[in-house]
N, C-alpha and C positions, 0 to 999 in steps of 0.2 A: 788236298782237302784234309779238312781236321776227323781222324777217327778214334773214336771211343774203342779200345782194344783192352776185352774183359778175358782171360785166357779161358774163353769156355766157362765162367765165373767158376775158374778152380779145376775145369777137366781137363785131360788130355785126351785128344783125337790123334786117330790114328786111322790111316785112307792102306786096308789092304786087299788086292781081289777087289776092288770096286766097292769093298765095303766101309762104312766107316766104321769106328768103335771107339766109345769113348768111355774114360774113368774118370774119378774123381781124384782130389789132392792124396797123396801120399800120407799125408799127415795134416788131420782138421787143425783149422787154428784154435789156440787157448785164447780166453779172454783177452789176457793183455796184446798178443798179437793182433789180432778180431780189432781192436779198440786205438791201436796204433802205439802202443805203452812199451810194444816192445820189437825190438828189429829181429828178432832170433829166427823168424822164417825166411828172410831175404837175405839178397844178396848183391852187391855191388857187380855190374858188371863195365868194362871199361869202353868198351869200343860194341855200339855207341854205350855212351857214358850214359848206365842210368840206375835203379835201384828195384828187381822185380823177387815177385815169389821164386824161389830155386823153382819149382815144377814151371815157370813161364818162364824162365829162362830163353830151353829149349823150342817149346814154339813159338817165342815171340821170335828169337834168331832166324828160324826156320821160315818163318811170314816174311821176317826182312828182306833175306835170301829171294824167295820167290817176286817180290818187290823189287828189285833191284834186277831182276831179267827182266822185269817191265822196263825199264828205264826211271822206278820212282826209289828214293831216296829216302826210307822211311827212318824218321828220324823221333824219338820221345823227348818230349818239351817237358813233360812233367810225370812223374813215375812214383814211385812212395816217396809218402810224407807220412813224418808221424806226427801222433798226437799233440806235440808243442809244435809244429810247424803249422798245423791244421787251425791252433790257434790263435796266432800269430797271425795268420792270413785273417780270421774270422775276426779276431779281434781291431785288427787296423779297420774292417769295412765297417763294426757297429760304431768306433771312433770319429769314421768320417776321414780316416787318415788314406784310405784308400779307395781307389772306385766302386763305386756303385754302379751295379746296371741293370735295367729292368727288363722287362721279358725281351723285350725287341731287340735284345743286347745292346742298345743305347743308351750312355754313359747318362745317371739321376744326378740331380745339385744334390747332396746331401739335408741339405738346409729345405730343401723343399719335400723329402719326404716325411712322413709322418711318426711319431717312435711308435706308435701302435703298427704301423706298419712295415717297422724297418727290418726286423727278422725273418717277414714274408720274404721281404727285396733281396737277402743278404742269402737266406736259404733258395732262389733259385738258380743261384748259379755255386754256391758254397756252403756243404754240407757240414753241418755242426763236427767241432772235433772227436772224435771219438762214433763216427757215423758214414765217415768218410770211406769209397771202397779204395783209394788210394792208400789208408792203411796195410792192405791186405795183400798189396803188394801184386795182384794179375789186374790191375787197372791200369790203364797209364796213356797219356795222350802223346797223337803223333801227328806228325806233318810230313808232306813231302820236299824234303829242302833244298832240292832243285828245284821246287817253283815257288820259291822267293828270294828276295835280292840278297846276297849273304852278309851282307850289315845290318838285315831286318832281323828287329826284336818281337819277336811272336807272342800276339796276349791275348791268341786262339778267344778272338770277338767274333762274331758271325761276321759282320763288315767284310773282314780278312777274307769271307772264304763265297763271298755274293758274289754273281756274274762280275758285276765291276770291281773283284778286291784284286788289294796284290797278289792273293797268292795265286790266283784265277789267272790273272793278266799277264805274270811271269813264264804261270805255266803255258796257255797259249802262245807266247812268243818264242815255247821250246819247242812244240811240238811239227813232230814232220812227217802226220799222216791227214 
């Protein structure tokens, strides 16, 4: 399944004695970080390849870890983007150059929707550049990638993830309880 993984939007948890405790980022983002303008809070990490806050780092690894004594394979599809990549995306869909989809996550003709209406369409699934929590680097979407075929290109649609998708249907053919 596809999950939304916000590090705590910014905290770090910590389970001791049964208790939890949590703080806050290390360091608030400045404007241009905040806005995607600037990469100076994150950090590239390799295995799995992706791009998070230094403070998610840590627990996102730590999630994975626990994940993987599941048997699930938690994988990020999409991790920071900055502000020219946020636009770039936003910009192909007000073009028409790329998919439209409307709530049902069911691909719109371009041509058929309205331009009064097309910032609504394009704002629910893609948040204006400079709006994005993908900037900010403790967002980032994941899958589990042992339950899809590994030539599938993941474009985290609801479809993918309905009783009948593939990543549904893979996964059921893994499972052995």
């Amino acid at each position: 399944a596809v999950v939304g993984v916000s590090a705590g939007h910014g905290r770090r948890c910590e389970r001791t004695g049964g208790r939890r405790r949590c703080r806050g980022l290390t360091m608030p983002l400045d404007p241009l970080q905040l806005t995607g303008r600037s990469a100076s809070h994150v950090v590239e990490i390799e295995q799995p390849r992706c791009i998070l806050h230094r403070d998610a780092v840590e627990p996102f690894l730590a999630m994975r870890h626990a994940a993987a004594l599941e048997g699930i394979d938690l994988m990020p599809v999409s991790s920071f983007r900055d502000f020219a990549r946020q636009a770039a995306i936003w910009n192909a869909k007000y073009r028409g150059e790329r998919m439209l989809l409307g709530r049902d996550g069911l691909s719109l003709d371009f041509a058929g929707v309205e331009r009064s209406a097309l910032v609504d369409t394009i704002l629910w699934w893609s948040a204006l550049p400079g709006a994005s929590r993908h900037h900010w680097g403790s967002d980032l979407d994941v899958i589990d990638a042992a339950a899809v075929p590994a030539d599938y290109r993941v474009q985290l649609l609801p479809q993918e993830f309905a009783p009948d998708g593939v990543a549904v249907e893979q996964a059921d053919e893994k499972k052995t309880w």
